[in-house]
C-alpha positions as CSV (number, residue, x, y, z in Angstrom):
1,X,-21.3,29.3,-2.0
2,X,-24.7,29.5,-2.9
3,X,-27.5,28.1,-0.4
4,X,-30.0,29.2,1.9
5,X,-31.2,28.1,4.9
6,X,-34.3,26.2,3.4
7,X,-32.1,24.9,0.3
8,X,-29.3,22.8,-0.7
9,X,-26.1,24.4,-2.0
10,X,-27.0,24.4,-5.7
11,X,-22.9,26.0,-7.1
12,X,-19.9,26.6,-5.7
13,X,-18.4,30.5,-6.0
14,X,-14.8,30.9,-7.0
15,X,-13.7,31.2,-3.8
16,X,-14.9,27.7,-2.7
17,X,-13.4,26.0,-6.6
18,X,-10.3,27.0,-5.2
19,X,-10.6,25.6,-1.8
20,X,-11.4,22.6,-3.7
21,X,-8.1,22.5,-5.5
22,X,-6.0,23.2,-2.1
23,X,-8.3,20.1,-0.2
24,X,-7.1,18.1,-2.9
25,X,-3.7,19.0,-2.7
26,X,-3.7,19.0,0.9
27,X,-5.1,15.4,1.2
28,X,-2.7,14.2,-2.0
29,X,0.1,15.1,0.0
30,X,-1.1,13.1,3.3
31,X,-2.1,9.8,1.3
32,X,2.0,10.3,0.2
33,X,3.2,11.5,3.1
34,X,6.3,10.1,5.0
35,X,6.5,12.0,8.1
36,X,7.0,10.4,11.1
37,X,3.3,9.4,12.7
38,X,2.4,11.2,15.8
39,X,1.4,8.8,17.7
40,X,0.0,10.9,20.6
41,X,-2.8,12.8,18.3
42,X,-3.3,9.2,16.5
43,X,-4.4,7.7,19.3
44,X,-6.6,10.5,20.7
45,X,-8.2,10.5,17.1
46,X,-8.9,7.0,17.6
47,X,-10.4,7.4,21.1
48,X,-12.6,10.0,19.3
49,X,-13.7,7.7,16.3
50,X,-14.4,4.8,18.7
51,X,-16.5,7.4,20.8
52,X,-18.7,8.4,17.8
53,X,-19.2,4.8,17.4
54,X,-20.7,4.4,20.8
55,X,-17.5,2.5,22.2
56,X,-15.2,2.7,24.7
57,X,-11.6,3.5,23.8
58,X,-9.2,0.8,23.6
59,X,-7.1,-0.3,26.9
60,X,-4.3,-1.0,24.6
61,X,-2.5,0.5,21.8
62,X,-0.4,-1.1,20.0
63,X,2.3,0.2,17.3
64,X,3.8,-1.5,14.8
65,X,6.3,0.3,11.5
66,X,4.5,-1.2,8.7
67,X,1.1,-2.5,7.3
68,X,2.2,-5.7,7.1
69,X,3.7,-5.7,10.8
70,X,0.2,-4.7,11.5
71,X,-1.6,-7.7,9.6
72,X,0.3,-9.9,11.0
73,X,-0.4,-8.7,14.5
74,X,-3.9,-8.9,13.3
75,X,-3.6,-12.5,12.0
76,X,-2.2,-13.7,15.6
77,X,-4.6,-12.1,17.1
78,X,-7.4,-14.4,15.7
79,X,-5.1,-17.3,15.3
80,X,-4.2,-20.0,17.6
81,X,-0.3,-19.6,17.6
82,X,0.6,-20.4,21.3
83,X,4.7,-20.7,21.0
84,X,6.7,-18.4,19.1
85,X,9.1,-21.3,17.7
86,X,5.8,-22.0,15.3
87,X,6.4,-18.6,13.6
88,X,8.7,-17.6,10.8
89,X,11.6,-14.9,11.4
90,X,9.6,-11.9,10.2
91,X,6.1,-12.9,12.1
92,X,8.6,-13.4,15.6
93,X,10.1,-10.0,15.6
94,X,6.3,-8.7,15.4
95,X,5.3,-11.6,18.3
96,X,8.4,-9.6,20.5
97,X,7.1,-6.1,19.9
98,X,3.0,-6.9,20.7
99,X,3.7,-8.4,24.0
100,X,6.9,-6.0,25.1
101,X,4.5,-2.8,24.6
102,X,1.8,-5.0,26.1
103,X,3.5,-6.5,29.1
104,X,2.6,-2.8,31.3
105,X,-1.1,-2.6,30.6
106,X,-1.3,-6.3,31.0
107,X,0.6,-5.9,34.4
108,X,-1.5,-3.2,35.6
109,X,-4.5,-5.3,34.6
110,X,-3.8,-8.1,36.5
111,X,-2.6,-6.4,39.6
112,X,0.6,-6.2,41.1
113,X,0.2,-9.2,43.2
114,X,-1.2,-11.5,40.5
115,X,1.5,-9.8,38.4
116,X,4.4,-10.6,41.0
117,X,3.4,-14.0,41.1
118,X,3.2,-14.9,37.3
119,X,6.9,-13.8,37.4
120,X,8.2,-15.4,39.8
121,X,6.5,-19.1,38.7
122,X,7.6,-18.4,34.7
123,X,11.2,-17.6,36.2
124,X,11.4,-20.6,39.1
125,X,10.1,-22.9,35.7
126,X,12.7,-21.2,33.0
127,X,15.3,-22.3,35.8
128,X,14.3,-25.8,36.7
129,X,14.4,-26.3,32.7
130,X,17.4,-25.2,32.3
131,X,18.8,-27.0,35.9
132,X,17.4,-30.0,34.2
133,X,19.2,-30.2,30.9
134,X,22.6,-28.3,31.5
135,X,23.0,-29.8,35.2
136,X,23.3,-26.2,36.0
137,X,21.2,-22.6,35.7
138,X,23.2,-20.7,32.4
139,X,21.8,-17.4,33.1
140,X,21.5,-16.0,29.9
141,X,19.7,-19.4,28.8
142,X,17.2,-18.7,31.7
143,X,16.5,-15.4,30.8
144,X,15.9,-15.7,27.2
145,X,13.4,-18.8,28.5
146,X,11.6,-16.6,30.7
147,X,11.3,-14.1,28.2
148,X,9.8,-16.2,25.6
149,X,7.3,-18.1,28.1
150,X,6.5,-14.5,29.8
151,X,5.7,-12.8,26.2
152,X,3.2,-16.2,25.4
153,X,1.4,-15.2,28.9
154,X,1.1,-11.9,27.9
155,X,0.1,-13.1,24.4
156,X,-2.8,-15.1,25.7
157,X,-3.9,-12.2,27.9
158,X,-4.0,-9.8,24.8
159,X,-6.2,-12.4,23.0
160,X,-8.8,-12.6,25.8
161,X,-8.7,-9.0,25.8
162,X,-8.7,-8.0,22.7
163,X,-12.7,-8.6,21.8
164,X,-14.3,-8.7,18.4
165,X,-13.3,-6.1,15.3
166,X,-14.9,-3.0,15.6
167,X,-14.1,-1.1,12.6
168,X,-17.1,-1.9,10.7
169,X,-19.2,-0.4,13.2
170,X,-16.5,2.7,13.8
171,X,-16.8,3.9,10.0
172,X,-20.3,2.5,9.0
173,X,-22.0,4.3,12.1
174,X,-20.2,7.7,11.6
175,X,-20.5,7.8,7.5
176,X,-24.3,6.6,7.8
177,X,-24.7,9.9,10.6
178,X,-23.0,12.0,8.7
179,X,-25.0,11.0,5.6
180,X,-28.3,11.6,7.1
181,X,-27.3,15.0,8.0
182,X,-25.3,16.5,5.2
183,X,-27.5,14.6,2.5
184,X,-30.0,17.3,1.7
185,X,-27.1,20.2,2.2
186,X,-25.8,19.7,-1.2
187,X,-27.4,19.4,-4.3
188,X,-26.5,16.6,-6.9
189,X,-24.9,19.0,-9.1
190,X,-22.6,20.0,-6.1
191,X,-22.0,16.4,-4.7
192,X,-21.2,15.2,-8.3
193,X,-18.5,18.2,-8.8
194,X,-17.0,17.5,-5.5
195,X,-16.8,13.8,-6.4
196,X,-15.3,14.0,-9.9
197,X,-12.7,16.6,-9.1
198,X,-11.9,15.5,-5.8
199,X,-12.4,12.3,-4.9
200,X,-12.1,10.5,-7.8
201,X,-8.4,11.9,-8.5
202,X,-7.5,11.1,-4.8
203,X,-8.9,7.4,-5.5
204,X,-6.7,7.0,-8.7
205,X,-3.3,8.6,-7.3
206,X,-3.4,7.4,-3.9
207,X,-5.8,4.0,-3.4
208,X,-5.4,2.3,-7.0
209,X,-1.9,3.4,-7.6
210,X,-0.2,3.6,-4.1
211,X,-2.7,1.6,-1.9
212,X,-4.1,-1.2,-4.0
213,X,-0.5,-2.3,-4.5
214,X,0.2,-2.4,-1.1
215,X,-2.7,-4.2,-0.3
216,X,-1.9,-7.1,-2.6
217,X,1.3,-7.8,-1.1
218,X,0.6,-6.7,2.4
219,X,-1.8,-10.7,3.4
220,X,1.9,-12.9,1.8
221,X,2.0,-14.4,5.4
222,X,4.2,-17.7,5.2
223,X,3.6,-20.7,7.4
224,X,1.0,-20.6,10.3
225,X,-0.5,-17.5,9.4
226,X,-0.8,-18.4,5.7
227,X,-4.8,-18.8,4.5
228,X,-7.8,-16.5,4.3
229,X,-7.4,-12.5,4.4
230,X,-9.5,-10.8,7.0
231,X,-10.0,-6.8,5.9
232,X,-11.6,-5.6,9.3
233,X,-9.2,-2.7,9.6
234,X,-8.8,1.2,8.4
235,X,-6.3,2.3,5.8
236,X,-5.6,5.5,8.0
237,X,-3.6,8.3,5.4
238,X,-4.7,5.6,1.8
239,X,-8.3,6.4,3.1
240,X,-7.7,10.0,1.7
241,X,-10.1,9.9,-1.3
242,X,-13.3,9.4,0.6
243,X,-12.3,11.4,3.9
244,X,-11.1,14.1,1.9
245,X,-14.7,15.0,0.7
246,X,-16.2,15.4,4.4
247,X,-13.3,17.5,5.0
248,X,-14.0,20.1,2.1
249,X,-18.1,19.9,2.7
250,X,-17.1,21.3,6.2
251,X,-15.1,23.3,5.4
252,X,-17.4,25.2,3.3
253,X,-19.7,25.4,6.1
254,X,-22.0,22.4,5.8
255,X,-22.5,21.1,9.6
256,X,-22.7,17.5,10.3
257,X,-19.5,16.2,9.3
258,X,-18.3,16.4,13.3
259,X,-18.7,12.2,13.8
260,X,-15.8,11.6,11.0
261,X,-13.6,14.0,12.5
262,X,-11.8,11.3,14.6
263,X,-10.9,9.2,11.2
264,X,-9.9,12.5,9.4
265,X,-7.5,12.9,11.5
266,X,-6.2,9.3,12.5
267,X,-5.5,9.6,8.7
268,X,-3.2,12.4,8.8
269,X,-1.1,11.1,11.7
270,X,-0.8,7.1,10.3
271,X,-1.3,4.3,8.0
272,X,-3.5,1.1,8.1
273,X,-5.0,0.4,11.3
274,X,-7.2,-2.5,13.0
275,X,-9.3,-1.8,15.8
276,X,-10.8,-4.3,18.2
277,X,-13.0,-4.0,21.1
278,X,-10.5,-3.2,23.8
279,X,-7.0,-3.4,21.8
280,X,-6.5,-0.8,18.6
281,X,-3.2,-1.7,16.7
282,X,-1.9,1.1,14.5
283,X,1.2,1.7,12.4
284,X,3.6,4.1,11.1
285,X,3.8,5.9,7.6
286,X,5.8,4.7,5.2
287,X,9.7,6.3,5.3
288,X,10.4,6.9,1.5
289,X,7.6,7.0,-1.1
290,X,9.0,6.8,-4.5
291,X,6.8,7.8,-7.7
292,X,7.1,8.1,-11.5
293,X,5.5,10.9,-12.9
294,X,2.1,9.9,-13.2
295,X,1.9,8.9,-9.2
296,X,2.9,4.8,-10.0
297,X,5.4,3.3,-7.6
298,X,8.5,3.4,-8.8
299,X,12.0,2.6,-8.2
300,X,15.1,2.0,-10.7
301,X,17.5,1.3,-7.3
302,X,15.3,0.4,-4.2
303,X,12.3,-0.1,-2.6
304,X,9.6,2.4,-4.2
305,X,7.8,2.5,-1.1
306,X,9.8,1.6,2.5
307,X,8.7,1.2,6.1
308,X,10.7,1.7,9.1
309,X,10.8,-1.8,10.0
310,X,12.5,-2.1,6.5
311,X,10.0,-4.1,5.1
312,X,8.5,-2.6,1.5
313,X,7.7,-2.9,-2.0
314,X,9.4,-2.9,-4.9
315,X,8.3,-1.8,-8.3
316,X,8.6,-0.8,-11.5
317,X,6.3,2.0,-13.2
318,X,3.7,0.9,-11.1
319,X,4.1,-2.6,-11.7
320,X,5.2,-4.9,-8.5
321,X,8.5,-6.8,-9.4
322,X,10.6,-9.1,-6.7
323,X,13.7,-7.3,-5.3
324,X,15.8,-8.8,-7.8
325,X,14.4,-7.4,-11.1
326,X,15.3,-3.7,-9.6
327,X,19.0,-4.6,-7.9
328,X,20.0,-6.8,-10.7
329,X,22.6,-8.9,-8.0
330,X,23.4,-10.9,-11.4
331,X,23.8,-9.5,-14.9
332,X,20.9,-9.5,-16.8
333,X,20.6,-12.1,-19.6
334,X,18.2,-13.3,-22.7
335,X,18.3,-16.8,-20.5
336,X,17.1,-14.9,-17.3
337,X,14.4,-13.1,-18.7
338,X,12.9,-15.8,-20.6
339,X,12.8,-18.3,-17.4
340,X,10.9,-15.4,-15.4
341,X,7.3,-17.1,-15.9
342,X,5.4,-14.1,-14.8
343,X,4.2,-11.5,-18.0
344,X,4.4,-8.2,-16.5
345,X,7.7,-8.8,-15.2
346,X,9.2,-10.4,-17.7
347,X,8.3,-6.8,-19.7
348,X,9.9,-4.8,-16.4
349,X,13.1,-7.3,-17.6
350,X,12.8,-6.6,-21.2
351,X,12.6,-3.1,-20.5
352,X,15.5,-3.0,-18.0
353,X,17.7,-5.0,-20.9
354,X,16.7,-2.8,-23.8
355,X,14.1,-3.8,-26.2
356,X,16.7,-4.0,-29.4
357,X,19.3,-5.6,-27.5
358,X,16.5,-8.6,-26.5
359,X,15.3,-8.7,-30.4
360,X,18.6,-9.0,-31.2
361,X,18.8,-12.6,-29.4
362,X,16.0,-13.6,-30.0
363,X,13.5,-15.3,-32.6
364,X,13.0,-12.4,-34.9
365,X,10.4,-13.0,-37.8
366,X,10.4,-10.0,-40.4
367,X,6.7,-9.2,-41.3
368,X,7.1,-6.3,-43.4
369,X,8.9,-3.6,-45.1
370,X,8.6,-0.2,-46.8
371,X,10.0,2.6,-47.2
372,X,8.5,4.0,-43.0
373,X,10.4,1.0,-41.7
374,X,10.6,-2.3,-41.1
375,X,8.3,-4.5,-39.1
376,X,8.8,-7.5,-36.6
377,X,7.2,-9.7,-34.6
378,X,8.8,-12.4,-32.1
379,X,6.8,-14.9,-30.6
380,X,6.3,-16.0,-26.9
381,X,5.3,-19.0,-25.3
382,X,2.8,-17.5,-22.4
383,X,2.4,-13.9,-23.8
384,X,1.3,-12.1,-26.3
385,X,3.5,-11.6,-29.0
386,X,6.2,-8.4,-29.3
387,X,5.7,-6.6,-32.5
388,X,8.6,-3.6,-32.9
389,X,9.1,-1.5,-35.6
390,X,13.0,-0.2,-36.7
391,X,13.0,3.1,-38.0
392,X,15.9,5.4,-38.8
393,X,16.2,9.3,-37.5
394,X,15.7,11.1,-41.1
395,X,18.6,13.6,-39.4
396,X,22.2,12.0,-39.0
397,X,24.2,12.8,-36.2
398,X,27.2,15.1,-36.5
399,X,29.2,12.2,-37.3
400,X,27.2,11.4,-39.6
401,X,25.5,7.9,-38.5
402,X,21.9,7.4,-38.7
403,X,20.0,6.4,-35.4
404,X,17.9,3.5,-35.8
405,X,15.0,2.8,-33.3
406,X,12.9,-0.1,-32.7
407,X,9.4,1.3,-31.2
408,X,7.2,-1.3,-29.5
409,X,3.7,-1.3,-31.3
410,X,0.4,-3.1,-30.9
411,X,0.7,-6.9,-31.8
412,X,-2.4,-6.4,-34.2
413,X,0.2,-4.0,-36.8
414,X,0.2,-6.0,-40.1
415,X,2.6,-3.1,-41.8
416,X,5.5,-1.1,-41.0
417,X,3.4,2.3,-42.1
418,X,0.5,1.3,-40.3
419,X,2.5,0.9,-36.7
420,X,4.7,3.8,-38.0
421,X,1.3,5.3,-37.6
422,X,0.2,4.5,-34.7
423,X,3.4,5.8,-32.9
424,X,1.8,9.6,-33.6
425,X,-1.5,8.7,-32.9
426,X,-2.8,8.0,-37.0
427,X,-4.2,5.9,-38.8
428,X,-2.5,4.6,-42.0
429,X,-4.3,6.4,-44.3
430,X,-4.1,9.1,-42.4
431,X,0.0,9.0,-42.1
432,X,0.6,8.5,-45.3
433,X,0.8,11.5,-47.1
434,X,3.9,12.9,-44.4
435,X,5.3,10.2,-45.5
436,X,5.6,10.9,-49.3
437,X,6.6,14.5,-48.7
């Protein structure tokens, strides 16, 4: 690189382009990786990034398998849920794991004598209750009583004890330091490169085509926890676009950087996180990730992107579909597909059925016709209407049929040459001699 100690780094030698190429790689493959987290070096990177932030590390950790797991940890956190009966299926089995990996520290927070005691009056109440309405204690009815009232204890204690949302002040307070120090360390030639050929190619494969989806589907919280969205939490390994540019500035010897180096590395051992005060809940990476060729989610048999709590996403060259539209558990019909009220998917379902097959059934209207083809156009009630054009393969097959295709083209065509046309990229004027000769 080229800088001195009185000047900014004005270019970057060859050595340092390719570095640039590798961070990029490097942090590509975190915001997709699937690995199993480790939770160990996650939570000592968190201790770190509180620590930069001028706060004490957490009492409590707590880990759930899936961003939305996490959220809805989050959302109970702030919410006034005080029995488990109020909460959906989904939110309970997340209720069970906070206060199970909670009910130790809470236990050695309270004491062993306090602790003792909380027992034994939940369990001597769980059995009267029972006494009361089966004229005898069933066991395995008290148990699961206890169970439940113990976890809302604990529940209550994890509330008190959580404190306000800290990671505002975790990432505003390091990235402001870091700012300050590195600011004058790179000229705005430098700082532009780095940005254009690092971080915005991280931001388009992994936050708007990986991430953002996720994040629309990740607040769907059904009954109690339904409402407003809070976003007071870290998006761990999605947060790779921004992170990855401290990372390559210090690795090219720019000091400064040290006070991220606790959310660097949180993001290469997890996913979405949400730190409080005194309680920091992270999650796991996702266990399958699947992609099309230009980085979209996308699955033709499954989830395109699946936790290990089994909850996921499905979609469909980057569009997010319901489970249905990708395992078909009925056969796909012209009825189906024109009841789906929602545009995008209904062009998922179109494409799934096969674009001829659905013209076919449908309310063609010829437009046009010459010699490049013919042109259609079929109208639909809350979408913009499909214009195709059928062309035949000039070449017949070996048995000698002729392939006809019907190519979906822009619904402002007006002629069969002109959307001929547009298929390679021309204008009509411009396609027209190839196809005279």
């Amino acid at each position: 690189m080229s800088s001195t100690d009185s000047g900014p780094i004005t270019w970057l030698p060859p050595a340092d382009q390719h570095l640039l190429e590798d961070t990029l790689t490097k942090w590509r493959g975190i915001g997709f990786s699937t690995s199993p987290s480790d939770r160990g070096q996650a939570e000592a990177a968190a201790n770190e990034a509180y620590r930069a932030a001028g706060l004490a590390p957490p009492k409590l950790f707590i880990w759930l398998q899936s961003p939305w797991a996490g959220n809805t940890a989050m959302k109970l956190i702030y919410s006034d849920v005080d029995w488990p009966a109020q909460l959906n299926t989904g939110q309970v089995d997340v209720w069970d794991k906070v206060w199970q990996q909670s009910l130790k520290t809470v236990g050695e927070m309270v004491g062993p004598e306090t602790w003792q005691a909380v027992r034994r009056n939940i369990r001597q109440a769980a059995t009267k209750k029972i006494a009361e309405k089966h004229g005898i204690a069933i066991e395995k009815q008290v148990k699961d009583l206890f169970a439940e009232n113990l976890g809302i204890y604990v529940w209550k204690y994890v509330r008190q004890l959580a404190g306000k949302s800290v990671y505002k002040q975790i990432r505003a307070l390091a990235e402001d330091e870091v700012k300050a120090q590195i600011g004058s360390k790179l000229s705005p030639v430098v700082a532009d490169q780095i940005y254009h050929e690092l971080v915005k190619p991280l931001h388009q494969q992994v936050w708007s085509y990986v991430a953002e989806p996720l994040r629309q589907v990740v607040p769907g919280m059904a009954g109690v926890l339904a409402g407003l969205q809070k976003w007071d939490g870290g998006f761990g390994q999605h947060d790779s676009g921004w992170l990855a540019y401290y990372d390559f500035v210090s690795q090219i010897g720019v000091e400064g950087t040290a006070p991220l180096h606790g959310l660097i590395e949180l993001a290469k051992t997890s996913s979405w996180w949400w730190p409080f005060e005194n309680v920091c809940i992270l999650t796991d990476k996702p266990e399958t990730l699947h992609r099309d060729n230009r980085s979209r989610l996308h699955n033709e048999t499954d989830m395109a992107m699946k936790f290990r709590d089994g909850w996921g996403i499905y979609a469909w060259h980057g569009v997010l579909v319901p489970a249905y539209v990708v395992l078909l558990p009925e056969p796909l019909t012209f009825d189906l597909i024109e009841s789906e009220p929602n545009a995008e998917i209904r062009r998922v379902l179109i494409e799934r059925y096969g674009l001829d097959n659905y013209l076919r059934e449908g309310r063609v209207i010829k437009i046009h016709q010459d010699q490049c083809g013919i042109l259609y156009r079929m109208n639909l009630a809350s979408d913009e209407p499909i214009l195709v054009v059928r062309v035949q393969n000039s070449t017949p097959e070996p048995d000698g049929t002729i392939k006809e295709y019907f190519l979906r083209v822009p619904p402002n065509m007006m002629r069969a040459r002109q959307a001929v046309a547009w298929t390679f990229g021309l204008s009509e004027e411009e396609y027209a001699p190839l196809a005279e000769t």
